[in-house]
Steps between C-alpha positions, in 0.01 A plus 500: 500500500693174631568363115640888396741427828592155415613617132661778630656275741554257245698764269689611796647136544574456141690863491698412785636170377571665172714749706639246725585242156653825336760568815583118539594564117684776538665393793650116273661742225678733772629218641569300150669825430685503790637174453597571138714778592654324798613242258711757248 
């Protein structure tokens, strides 16, 4: 029972700092784009 929750838990972590590496991402080209524009 513990090692199914420690996987689980395991997957959990790895999902989330997918997510959180996908927003930090997302977040550098908004502001790359940002700058871009400000500079035309």
């Amino acid at each position: 029972m513990s090692e199914n929750l420690m996987r689980a838990l395991e997957m959990l972590g790895q999902g989330m700092l997918g997510i959180f590496v996908v927003l930090g991402l997302i977040a550098l080209l908004v502001v790359l784009v940002q700058k871009m524009d400000g500079k035309k």
